[in-house]
Backbone as a printed PyTorch tensor [residue, N CA C, xyz], in Angstrom:
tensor([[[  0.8430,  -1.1830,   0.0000],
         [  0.0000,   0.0000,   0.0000],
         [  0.8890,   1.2480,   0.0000]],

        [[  0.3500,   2.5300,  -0.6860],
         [  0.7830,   3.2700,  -0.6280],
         [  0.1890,   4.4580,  -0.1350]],

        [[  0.2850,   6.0720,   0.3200],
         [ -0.0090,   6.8710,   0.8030],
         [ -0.0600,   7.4490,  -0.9940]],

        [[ -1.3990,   8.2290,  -0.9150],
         [ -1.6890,   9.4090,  -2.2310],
         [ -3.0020,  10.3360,  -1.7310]],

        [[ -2.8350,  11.4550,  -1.8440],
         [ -3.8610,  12.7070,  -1.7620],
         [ -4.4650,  13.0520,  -2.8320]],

        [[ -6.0340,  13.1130,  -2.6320],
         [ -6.4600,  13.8900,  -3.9850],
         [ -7.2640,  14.6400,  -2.7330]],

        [[ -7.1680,  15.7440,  -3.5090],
         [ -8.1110,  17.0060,  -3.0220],
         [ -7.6900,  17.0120,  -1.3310]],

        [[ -6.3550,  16.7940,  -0.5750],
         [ -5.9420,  17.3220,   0.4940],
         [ -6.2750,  16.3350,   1.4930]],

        [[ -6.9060,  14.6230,   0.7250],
         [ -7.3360,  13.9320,   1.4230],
         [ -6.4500,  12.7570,   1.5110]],

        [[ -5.8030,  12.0020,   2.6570],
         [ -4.9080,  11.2900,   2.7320],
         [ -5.7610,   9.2520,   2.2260]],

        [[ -5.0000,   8.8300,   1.3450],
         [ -5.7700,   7.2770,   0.8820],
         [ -4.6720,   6.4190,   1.1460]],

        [[ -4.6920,   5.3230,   1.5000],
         [ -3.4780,   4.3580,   1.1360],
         [ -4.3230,   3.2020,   0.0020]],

        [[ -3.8170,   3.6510,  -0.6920],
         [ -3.8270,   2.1380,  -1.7530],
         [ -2.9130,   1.5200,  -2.5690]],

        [[ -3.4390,   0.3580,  -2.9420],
         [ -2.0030,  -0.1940,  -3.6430],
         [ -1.3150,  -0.3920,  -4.2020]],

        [[ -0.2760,  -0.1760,  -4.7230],
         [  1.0390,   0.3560,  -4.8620],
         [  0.8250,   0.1660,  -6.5110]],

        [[  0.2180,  -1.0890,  -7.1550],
         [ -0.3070,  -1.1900,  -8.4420],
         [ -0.8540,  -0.5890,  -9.1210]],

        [[ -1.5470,   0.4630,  -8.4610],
         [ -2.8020,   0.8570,  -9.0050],
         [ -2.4950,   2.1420,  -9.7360]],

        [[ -3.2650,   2.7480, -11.3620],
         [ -2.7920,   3.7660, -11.9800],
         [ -3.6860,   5.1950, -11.0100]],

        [[ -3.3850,   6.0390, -11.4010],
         [ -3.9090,   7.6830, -10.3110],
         [ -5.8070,   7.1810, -10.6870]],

        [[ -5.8690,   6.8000, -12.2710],
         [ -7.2650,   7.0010, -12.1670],
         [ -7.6210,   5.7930, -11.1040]],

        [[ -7.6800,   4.5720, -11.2590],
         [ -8.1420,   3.8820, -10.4590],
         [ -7.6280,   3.5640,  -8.9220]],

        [[ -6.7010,   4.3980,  -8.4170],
         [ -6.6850,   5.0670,  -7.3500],
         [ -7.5090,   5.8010,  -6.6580]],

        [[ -8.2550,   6.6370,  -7.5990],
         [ -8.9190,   7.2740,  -7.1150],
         [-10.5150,   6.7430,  -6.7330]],

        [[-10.8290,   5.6420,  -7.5400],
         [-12.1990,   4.6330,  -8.1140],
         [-11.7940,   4.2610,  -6.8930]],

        [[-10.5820,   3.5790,  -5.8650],
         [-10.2790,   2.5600,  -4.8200],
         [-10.5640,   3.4590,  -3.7420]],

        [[-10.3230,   4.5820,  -3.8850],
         [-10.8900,   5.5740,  -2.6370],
         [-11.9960,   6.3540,  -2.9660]],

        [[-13.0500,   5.8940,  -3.4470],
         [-14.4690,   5.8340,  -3.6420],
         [-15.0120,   6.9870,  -4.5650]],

        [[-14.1680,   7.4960,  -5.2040],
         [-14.3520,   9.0870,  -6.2840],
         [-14.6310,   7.8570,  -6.9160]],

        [[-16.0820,   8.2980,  -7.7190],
         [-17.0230,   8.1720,  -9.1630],
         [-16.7470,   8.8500, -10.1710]],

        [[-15.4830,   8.8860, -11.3560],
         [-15.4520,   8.8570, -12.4330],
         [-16.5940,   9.5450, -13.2340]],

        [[-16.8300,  10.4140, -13.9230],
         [-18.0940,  10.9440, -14.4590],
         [-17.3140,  11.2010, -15.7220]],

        [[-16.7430,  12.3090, -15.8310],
         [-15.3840,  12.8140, -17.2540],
         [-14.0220,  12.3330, -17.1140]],

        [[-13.9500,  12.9910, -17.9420],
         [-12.1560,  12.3350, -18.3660],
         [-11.6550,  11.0580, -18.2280]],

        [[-12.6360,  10.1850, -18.4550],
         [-12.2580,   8.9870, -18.1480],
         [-10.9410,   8.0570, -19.5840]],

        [[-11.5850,   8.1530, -20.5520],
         [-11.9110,   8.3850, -21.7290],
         [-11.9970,   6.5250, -21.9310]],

        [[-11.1710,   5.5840, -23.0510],
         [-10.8680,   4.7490, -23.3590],
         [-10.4250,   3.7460, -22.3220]],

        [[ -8.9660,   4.2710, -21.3020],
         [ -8.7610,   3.7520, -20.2130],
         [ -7.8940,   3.2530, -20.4420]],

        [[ -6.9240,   3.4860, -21.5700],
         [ -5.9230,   2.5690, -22.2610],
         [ -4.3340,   3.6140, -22.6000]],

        [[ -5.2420,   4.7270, -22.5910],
         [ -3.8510,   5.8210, -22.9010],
         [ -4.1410,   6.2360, -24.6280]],

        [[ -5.2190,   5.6870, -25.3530],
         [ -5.1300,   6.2210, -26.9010],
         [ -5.4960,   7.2060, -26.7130]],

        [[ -6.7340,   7.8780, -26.4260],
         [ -7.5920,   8.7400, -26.5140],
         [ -7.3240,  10.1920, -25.8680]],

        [[ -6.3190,  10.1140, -24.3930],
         [ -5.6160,  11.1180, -24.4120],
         [ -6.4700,  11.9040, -23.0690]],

        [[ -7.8490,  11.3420, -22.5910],
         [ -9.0380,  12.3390, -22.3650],
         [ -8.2990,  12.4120, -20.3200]],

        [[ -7.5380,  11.2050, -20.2260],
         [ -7.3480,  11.4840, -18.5420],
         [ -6.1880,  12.3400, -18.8090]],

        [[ -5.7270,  13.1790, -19.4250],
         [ -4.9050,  14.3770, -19.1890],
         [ -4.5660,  14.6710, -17.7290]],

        [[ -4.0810,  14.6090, -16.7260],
         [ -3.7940,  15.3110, -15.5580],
         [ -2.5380,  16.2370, -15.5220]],

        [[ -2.9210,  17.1470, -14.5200],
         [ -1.2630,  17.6950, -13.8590],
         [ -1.9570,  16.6280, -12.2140]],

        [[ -0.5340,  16.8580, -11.8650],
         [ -0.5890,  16.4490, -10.0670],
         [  0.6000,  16.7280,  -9.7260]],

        [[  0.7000,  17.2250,  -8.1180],
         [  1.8940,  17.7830,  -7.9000],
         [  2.0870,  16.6070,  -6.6510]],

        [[  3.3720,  16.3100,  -6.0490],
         [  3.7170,  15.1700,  -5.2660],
         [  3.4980,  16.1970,  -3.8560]],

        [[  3.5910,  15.5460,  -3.2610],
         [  3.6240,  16.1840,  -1.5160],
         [  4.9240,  16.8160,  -1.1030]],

        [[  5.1570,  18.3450,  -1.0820],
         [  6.1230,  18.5620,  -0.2630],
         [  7.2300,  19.5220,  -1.6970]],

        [[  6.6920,  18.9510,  -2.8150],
         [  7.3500,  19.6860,  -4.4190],
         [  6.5450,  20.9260,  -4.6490]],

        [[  7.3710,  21.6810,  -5.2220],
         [  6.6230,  22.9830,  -6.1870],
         [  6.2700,  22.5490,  -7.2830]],

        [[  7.0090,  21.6370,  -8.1980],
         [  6.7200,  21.1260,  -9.4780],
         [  5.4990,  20.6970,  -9.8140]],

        [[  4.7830,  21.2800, -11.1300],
         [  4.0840,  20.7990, -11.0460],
         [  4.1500,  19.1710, -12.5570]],

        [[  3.3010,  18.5210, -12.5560],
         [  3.8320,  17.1250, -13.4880],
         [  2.7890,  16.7530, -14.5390]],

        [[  2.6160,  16.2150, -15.4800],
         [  1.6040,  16.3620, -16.0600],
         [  1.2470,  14.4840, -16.3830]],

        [[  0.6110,  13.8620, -16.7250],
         [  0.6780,  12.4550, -17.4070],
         [ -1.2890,  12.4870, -17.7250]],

        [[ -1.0970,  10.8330, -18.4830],
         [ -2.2510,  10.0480, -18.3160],
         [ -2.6070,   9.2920, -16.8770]],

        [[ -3.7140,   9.9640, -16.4860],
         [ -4.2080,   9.7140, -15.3840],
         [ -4.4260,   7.7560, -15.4800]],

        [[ -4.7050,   7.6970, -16.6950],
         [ -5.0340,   5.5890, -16.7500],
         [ -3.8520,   5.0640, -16.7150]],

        [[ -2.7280,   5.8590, -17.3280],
         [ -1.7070,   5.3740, -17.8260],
         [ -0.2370,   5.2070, -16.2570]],

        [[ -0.6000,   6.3380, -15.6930],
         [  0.6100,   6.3390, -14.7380],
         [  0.3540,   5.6690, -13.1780]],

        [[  1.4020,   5.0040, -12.5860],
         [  1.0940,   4.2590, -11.4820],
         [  1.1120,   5.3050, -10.4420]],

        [[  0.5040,   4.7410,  -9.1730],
         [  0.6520,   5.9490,  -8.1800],
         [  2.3950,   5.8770,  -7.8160]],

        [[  2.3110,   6.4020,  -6.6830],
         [  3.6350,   6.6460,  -6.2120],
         [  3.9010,   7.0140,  -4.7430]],

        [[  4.7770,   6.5710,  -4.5930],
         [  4.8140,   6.0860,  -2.3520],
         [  5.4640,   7.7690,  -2.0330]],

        [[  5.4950,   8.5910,  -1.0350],
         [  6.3230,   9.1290,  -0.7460],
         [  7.3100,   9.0610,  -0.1380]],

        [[  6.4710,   7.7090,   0.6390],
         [  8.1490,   7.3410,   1.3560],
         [  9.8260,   7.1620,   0.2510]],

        [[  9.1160,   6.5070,  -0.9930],
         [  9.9790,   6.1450,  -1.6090],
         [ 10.4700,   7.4040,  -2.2390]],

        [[  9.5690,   8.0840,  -2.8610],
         [ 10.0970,   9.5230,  -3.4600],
         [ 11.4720,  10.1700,  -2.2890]],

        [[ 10.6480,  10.1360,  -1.0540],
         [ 11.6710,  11.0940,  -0.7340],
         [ 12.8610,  10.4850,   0.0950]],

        [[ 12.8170,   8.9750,  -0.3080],
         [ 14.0930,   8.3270,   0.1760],
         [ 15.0280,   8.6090,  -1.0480]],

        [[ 14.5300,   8.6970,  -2.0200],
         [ 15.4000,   8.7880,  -3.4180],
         [ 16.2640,  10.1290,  -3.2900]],

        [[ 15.2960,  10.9180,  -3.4610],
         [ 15.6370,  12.4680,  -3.0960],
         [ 16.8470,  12.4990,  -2.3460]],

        [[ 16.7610,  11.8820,  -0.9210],
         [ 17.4540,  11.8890,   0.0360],
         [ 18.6780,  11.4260,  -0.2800]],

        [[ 18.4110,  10.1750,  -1.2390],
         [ 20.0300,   9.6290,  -1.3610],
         [ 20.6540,  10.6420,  -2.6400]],

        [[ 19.6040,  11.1290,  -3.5510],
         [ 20.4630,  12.0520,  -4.3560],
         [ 21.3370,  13.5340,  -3.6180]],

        [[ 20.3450,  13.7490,  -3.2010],
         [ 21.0170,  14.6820,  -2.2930],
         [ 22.4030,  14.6320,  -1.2630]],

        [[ 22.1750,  13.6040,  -0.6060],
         [ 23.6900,  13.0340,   0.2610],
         [ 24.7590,  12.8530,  -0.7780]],

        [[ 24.4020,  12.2920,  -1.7650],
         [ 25.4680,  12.5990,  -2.8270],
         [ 26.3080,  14.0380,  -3.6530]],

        [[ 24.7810,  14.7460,  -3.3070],
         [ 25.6300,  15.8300,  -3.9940],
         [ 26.1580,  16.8150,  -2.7490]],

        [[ 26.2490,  16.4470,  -1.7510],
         [ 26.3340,  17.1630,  -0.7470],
         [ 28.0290,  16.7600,  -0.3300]],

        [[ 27.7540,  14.9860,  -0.1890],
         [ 29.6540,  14.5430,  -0.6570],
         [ 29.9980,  15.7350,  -1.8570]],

        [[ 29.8690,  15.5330,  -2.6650],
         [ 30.3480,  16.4510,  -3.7780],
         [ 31.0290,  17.3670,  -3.5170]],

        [[ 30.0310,  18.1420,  -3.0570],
         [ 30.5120,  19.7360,  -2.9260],
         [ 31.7950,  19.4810,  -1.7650]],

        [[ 31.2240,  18.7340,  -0.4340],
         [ 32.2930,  18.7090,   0.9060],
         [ 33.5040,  18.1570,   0.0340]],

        [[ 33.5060,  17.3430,  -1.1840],
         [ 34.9700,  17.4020,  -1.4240],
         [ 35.8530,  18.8070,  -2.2420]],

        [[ 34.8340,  19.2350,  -3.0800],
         [ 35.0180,  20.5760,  -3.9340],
         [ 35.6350,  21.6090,  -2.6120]],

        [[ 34.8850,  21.1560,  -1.8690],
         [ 35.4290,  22.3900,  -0.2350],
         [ 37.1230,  22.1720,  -0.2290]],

        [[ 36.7640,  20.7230,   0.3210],
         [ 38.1480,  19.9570,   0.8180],
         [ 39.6000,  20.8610,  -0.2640]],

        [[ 39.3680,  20.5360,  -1.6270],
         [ 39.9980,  20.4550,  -2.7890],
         [ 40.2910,  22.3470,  -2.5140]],

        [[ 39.6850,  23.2180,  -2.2030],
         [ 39.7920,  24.6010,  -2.3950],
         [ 40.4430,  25.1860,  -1.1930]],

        [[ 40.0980,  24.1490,   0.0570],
         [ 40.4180,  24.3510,   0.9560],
         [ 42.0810,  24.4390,   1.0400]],

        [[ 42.5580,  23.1820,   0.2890],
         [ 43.6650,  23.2480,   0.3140],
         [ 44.4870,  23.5820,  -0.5160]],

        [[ 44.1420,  24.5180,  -1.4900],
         [ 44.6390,  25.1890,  -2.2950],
         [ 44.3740,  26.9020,  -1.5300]],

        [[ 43.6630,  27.2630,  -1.0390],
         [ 43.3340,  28.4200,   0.2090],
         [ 44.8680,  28.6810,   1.0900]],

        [[ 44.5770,  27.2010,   1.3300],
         [ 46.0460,  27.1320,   2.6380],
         [ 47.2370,  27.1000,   1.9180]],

        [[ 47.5170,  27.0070,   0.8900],
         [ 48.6610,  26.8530,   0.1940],
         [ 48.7640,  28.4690,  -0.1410]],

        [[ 47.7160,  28.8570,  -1.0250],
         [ 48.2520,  30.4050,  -0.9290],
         [ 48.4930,  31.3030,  -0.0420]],

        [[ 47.7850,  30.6710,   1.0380],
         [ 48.1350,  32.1280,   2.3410],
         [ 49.6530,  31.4320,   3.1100]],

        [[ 50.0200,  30.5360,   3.0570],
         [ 51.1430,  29.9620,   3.6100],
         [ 51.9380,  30.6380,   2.1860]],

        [[ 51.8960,  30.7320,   1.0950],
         [ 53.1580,  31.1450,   0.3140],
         [ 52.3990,  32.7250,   0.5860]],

        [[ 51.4890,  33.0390,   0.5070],
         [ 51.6300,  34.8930,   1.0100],
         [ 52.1950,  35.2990,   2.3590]],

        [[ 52.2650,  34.1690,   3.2060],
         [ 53.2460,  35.0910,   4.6870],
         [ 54.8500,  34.7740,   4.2290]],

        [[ 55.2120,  33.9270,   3.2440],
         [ 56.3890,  33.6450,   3.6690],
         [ 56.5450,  34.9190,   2.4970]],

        [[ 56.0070,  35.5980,   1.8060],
         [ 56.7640,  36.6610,   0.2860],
         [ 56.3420,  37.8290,   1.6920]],

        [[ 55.8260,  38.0550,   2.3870],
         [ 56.0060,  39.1480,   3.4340],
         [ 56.8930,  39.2430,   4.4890]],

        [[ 57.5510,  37.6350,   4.8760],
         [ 58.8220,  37.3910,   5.5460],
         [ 59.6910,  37.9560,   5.0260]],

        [[ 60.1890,  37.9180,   3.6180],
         [ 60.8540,  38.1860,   2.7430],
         [ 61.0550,  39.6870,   2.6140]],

        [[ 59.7540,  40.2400,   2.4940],
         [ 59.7730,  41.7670,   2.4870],
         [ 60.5600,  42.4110,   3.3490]]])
């Protein structure tokens, strides 16, 4: 099972299931946009935005599976720790090129 909001309302369902019939599993009645149900016809058009994003996303509502947040924002998380190594080495790397120039700028003022 998964955690998904429509309209600010918290559902868990399961993890299989596409947004439209997600929504059929947490008792919303389908009236429009249903269309074919297959992805030809084009008519479940959605945007939906994830929990916690500005972005907004667009798909076939028949066509796309839901999606966990736990998992979203474990992903996130590990992309992020990565780029965060990144940079702490970019630091490291400047850092010690920092210390190298101010150690050769006291010794050209020894000199002076």
């Amino acid at each position: 099972m998964v955690n998904v909001y429509f309209f600010g309302k918290k559902y868990s369902v399961p993890a299989e299931l596409t947004i439209m019939t997600a929504m059929e599993y947490a008792g919303y009645t389908l009236k429009r946009g249903c269309g074919c149900r297959h992805g030809f016809c084009g008519a479940s058009a959605t945007i939906y935005r994830i929990k916690g994003e500005n972005q907004l996303k667009t798909c076939l509502a028949c066509q796309t599976q839901v999606e966990d947040m736990q998992t979203q924002m474990r992903e996130k998380r590990t992309w992020l720790e990565g780029e965060i190594e990144t940079l702490n080495q970019q630091i490291r790397t400047y850092q010690n090129e920092i210390d190298t120039l101010v150690s050769a700028n006291k010794d050209l003022r020894k000199k002076l």
